[in-house]
mmCIF file as gemmi writes it, N, C-alpha and C atoms, coordinates in Angstrom:
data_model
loop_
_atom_site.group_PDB
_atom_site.id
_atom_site.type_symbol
_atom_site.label_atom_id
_atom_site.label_alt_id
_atom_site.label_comp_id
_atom_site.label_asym_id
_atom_site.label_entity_id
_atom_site.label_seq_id
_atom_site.pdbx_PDB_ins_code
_atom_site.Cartn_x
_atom_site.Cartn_y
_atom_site.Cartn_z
_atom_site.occupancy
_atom_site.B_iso_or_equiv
_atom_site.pdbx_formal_charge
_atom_site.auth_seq_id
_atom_site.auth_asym_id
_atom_site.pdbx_PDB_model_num
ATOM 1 N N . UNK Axp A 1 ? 35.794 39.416 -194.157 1 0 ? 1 A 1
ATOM 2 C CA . UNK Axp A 1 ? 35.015 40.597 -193.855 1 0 ? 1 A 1
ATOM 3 C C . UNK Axp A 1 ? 33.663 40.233 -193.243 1 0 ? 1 A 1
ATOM 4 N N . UNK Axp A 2 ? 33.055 39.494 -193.43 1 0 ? 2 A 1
ATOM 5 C CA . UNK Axp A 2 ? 31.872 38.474 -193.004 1 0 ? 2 A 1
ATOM 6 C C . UNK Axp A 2 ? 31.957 38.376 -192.06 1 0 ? 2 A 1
ATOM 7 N N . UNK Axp A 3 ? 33.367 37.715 -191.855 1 0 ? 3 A 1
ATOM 8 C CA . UNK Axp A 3 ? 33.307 37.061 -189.765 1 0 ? 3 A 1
ATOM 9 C C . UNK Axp A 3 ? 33.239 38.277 -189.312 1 0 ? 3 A 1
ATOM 10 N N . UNK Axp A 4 ? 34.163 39.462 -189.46 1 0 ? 4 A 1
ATOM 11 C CA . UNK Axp A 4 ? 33.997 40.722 -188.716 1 0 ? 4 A 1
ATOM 12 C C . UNK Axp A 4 ? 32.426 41.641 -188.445 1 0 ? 4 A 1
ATOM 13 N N . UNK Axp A 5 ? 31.596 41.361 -189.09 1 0 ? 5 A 1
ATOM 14 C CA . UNK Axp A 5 ? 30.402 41.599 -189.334 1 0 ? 5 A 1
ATOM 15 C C . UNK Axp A 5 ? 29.115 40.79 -188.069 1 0 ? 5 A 1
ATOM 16 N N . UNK Axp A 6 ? 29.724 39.633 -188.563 1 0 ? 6 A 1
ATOM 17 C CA . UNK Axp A 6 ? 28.88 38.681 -187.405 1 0 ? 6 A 1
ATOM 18 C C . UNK Axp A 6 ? 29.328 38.71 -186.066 1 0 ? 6 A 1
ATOM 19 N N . UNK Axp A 7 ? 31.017 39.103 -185.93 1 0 ? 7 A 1
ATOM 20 C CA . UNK Axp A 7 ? 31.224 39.272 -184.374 1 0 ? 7 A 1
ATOM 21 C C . UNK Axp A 7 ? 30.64 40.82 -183.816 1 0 ? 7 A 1
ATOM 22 N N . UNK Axp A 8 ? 30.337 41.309 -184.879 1 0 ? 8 A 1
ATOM 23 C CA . UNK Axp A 8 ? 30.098 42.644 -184.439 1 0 ? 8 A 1
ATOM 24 C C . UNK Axp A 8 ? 28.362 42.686 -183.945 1 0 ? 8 A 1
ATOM 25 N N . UNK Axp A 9 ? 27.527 41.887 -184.814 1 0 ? 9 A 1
ATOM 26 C CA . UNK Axp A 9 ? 26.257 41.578 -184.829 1 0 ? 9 A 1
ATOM 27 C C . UNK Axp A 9 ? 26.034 40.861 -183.367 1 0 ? 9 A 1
ATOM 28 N N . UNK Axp A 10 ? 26.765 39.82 -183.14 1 0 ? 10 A 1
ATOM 29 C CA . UNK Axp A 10 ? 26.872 38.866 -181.477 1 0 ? 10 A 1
ATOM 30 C C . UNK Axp A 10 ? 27.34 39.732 -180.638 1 0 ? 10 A 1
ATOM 31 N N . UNK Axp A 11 ? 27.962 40.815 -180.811 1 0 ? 11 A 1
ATOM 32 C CA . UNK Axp A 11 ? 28.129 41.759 -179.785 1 0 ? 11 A 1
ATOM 33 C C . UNK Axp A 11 ? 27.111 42.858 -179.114 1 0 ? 11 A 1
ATOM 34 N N . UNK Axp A 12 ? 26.4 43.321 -180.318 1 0 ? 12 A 1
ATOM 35 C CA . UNK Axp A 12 ? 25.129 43.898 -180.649 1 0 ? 12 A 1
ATOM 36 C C . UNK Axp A 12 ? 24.116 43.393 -179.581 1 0 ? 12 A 1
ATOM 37 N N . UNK Axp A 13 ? 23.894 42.381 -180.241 1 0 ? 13 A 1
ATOM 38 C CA . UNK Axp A 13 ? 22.932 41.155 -179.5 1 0 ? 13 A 1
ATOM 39 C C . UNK Axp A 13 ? 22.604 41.415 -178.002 1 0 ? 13 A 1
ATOM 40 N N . UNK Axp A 14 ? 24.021 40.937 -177.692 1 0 ? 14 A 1
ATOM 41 C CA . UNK Axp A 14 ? 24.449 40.3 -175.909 1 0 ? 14 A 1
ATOM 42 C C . UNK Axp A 14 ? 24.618 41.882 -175.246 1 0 ? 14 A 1
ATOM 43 N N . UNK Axp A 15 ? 25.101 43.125 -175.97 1 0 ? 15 A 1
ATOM 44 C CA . UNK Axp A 15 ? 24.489 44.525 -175.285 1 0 ? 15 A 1
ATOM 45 C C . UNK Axp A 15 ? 23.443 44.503 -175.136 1 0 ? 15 A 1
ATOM 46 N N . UNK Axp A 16 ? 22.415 44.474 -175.963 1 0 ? 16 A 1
ATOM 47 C CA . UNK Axp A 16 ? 20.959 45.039 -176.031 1 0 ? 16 A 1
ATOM 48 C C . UNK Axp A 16 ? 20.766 43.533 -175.117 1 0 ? 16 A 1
ATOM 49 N N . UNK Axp A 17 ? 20.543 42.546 -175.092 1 0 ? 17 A 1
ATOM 50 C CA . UNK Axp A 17 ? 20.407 42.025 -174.187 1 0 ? 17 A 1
ATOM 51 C C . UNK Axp A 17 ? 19.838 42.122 -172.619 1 0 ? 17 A 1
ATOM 52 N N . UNK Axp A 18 ? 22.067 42.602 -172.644 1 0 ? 18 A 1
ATOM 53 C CA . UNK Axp A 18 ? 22.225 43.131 -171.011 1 0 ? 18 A 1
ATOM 54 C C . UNK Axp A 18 ? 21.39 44.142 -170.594 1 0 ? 18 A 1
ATOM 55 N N . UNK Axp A 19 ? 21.583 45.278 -171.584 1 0 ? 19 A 1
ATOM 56 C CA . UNK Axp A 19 ? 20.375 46.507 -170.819 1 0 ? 19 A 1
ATOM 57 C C . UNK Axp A 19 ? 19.004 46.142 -171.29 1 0 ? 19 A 1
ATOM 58 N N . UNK Axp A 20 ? 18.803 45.506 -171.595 1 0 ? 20 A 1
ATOM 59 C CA . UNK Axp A 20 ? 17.096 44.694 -171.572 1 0 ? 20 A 1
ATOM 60 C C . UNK Axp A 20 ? 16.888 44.096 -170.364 1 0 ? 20 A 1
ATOM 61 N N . UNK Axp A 21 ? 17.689 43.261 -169.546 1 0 ? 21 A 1
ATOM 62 C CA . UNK Axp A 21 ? 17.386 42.528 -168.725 1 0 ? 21 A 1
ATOM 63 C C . UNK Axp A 21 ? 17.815 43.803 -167.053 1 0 ? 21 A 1
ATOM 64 N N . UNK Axp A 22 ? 19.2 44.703 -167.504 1 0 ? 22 A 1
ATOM 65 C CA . UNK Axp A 22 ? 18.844 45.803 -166.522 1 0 ? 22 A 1
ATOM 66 C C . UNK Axp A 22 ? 17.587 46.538 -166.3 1 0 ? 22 A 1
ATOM 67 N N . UNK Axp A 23 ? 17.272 47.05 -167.702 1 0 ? 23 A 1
ATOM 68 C CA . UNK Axp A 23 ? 15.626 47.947 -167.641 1 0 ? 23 A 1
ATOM 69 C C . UNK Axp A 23 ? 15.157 46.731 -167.232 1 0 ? 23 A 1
ATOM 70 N N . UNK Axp A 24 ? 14.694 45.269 -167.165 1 0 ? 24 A 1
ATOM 71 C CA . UNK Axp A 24 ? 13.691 44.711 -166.353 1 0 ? 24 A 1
ATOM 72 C C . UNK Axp A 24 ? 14.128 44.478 -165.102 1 0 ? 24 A 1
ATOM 73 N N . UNK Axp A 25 ? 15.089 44.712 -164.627 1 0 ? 25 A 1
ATOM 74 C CA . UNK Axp A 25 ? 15.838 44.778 -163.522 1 0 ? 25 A 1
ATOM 75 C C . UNK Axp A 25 ? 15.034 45.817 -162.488 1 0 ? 25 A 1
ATOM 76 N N . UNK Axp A 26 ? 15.551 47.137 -163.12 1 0 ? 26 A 1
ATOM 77 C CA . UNK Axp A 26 ? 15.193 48.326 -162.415 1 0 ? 26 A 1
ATOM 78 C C . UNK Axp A 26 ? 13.751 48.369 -162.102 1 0 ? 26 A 1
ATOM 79 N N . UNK Axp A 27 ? 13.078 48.098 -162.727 1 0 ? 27 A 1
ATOM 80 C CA . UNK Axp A 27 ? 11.456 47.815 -162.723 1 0 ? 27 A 1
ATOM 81 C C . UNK Axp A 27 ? 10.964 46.97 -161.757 1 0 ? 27 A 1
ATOM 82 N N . UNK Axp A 28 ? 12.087 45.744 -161.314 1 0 ? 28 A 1
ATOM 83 C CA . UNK Axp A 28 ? 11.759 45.031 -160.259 1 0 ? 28 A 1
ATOM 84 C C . UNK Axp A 28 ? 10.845 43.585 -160.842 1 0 ? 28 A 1
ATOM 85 N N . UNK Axp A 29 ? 11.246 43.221 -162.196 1 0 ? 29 A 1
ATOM 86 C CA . UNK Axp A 29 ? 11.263 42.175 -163.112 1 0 ? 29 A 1
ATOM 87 C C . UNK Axp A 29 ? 11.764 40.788 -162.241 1 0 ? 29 A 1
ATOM 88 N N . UNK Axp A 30 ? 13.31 41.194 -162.81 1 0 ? 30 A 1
ATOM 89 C CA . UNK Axp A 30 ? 14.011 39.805 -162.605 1 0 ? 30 A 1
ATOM 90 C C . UNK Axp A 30 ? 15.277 40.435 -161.484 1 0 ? 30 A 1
ATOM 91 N N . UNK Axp A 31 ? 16.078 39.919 -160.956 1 0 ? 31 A 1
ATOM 92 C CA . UNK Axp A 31 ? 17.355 39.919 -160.694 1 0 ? 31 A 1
ATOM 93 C C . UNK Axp A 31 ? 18.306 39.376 -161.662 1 0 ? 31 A 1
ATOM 94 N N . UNK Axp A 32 ? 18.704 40.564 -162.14 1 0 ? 32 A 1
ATOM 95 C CA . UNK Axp A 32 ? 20.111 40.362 -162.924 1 0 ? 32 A 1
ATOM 96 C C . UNK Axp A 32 ? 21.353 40.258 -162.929 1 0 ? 32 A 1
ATOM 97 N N . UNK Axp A 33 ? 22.016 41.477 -162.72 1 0 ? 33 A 1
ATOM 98 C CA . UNK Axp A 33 ? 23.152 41.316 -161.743 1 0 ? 33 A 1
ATOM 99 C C . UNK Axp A 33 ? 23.601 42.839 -160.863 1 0 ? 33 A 1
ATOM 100 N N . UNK Axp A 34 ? 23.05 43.469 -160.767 1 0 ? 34 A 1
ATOM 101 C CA . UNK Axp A 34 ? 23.201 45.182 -159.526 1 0 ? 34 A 1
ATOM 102 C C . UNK Axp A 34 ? 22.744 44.705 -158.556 1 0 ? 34 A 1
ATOM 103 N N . UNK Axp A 35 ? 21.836 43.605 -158.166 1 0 ? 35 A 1
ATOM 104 C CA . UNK Axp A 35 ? 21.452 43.652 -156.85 1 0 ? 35 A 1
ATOM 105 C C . UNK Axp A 35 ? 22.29 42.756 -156.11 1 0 ? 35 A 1
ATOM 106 N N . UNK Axp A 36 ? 22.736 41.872 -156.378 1 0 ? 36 A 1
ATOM 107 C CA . UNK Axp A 36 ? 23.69 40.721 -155.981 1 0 ? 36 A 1
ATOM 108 C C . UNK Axp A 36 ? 22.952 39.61 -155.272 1 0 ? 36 A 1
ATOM 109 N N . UNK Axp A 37 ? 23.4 38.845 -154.486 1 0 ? 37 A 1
ATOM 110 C CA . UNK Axp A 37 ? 22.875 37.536 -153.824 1 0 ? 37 A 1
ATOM 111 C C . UNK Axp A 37 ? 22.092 37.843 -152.658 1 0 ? 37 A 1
ATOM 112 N N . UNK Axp A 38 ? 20.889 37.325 -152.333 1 0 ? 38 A 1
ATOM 113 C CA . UNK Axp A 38 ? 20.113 37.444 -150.967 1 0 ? 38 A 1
ATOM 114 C C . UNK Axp A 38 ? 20.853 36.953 -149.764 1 0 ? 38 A 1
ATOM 115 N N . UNK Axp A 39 ? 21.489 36.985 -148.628 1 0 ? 39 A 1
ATOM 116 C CA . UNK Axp A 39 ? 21.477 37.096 -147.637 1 0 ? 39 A 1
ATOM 117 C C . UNK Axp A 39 ? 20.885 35.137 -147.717 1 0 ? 39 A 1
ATOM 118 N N . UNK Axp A 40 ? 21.283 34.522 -146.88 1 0 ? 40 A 1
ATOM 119 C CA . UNK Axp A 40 ? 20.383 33.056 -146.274 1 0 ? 40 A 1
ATOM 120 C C . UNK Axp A 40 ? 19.712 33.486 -145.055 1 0 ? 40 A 1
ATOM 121 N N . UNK Axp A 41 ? 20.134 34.819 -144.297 1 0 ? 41 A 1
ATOM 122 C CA . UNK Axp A 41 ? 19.536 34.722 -143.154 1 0 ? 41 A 1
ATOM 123 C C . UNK Axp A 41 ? 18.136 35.457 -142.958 1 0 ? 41 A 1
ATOM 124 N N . UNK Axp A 42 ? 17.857 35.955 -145.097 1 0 ? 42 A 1
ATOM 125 C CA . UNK Axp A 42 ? 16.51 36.631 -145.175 1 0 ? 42 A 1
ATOM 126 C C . UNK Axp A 42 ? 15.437 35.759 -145.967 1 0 ? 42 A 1
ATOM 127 N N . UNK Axp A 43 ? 16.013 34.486 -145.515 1 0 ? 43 A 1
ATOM 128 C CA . UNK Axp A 43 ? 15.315 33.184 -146.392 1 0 ? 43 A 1
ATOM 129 C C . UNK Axp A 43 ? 14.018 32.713 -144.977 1 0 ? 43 A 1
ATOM 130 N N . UNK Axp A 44 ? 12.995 32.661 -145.469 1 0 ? 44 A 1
ATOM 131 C CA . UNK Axp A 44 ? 11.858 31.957 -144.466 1 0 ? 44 A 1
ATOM 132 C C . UNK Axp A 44 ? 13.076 30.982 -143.662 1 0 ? 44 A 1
ATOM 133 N N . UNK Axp A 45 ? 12.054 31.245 -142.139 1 0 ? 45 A 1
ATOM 134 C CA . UNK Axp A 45 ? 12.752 30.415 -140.933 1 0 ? 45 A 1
ATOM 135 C C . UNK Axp A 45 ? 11.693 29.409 -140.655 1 0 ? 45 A 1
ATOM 136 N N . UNK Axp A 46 ? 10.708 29.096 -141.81 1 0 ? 46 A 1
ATOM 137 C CA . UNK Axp A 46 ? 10.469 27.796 -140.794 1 0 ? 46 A 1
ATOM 138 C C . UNK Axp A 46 ? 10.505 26.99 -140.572 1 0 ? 46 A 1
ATOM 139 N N . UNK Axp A 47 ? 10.694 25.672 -139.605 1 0 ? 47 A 1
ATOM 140 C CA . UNK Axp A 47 ? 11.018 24.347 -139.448 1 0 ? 47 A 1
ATOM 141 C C . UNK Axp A 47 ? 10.358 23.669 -140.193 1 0 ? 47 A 1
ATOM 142 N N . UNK Axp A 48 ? 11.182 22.318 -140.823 1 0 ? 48 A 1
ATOM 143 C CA . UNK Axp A 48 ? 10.539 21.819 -141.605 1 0 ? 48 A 1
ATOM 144 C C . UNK Axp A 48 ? 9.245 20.801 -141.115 1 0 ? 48 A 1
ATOM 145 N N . UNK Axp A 49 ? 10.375 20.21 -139.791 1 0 ? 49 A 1
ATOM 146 C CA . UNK Axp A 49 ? 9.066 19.734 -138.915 1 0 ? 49 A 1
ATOM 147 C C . UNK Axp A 49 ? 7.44 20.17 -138.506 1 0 ? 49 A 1
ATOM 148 N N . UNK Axp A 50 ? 7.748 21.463 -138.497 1 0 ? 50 A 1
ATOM 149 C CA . UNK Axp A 50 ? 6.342 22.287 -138.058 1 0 ? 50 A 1
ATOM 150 C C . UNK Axp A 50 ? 5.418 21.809 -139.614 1 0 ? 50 A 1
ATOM 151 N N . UNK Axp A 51 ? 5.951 22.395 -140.727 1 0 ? 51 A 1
ATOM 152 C CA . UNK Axp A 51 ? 5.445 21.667 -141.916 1 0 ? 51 A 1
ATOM 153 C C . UNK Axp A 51 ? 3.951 20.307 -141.888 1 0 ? 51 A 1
ATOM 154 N N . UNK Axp A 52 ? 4.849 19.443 -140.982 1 0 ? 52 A 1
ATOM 155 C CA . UNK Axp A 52 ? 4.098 18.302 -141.11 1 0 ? 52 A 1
ATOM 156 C C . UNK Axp A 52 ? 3.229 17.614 -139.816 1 0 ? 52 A 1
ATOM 157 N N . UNK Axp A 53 ? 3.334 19.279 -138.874 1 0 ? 53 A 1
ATOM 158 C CA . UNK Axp A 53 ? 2.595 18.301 -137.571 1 0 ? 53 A 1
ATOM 159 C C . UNK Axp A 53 ? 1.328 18.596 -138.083 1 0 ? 53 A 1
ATOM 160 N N . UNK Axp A 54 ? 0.47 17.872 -137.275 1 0 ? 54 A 1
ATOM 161 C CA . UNK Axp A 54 ? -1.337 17.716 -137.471 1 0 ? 54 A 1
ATOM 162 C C . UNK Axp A 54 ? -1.666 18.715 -136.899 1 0 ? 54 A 1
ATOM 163 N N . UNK Axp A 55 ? -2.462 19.582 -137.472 1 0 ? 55 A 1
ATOM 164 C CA . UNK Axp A 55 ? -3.179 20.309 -136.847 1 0 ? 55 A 1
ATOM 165 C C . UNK Axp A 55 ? -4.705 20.326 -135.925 1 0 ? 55 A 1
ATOM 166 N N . UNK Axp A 56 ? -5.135 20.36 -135.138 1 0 ? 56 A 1
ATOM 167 C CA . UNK Axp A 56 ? -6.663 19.867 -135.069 1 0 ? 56 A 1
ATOM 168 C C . UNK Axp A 56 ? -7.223 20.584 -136.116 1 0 ? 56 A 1
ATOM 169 N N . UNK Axp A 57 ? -8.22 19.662 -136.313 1 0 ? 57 A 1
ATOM 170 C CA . UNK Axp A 57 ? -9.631 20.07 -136.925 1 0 ? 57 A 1
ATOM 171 C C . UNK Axp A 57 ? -10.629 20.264 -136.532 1 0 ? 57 A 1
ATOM 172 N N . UNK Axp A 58 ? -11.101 21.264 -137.342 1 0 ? 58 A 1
ATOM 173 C CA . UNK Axp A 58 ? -11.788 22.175 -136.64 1 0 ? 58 A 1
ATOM 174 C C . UNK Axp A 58 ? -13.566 21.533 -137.501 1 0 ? 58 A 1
ATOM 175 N N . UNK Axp A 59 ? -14.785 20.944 -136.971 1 0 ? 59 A 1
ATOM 176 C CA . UNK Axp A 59 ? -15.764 20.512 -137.327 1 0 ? 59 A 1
ATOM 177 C C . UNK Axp A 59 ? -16.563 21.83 -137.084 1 0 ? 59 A 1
């Protein structure tokens, strides 16, 4: 009767959980799982090269 109790309690849990992390979802918190995966082609485009050229300086 115990185990039935505690699976019921770990079930409890991992609900309140999930709609904890939806309500921080909707709020614009975290990404959970309604919004799905970003796109790569809405990832910054810039070269990594550009990164490391010298810029002048400016005195």
């Amino acid at each position: 009767m115990g185990l039935f109790f505690a699976l019921g309690y770990a079930v409890a849990v991992v609900v309140a959980a999930d709609r904890l992390m939806l309500w921080l979802e909707r709020r614009g918190h975290v990404n959970w799982r309604r919004r799905g995966r970003k796109s790569l082609s809405a990832s910054p485009s810039v070269r990594l090269d550009s990164l490391f050229e010298e810029s002048p300086r400016s005195r």
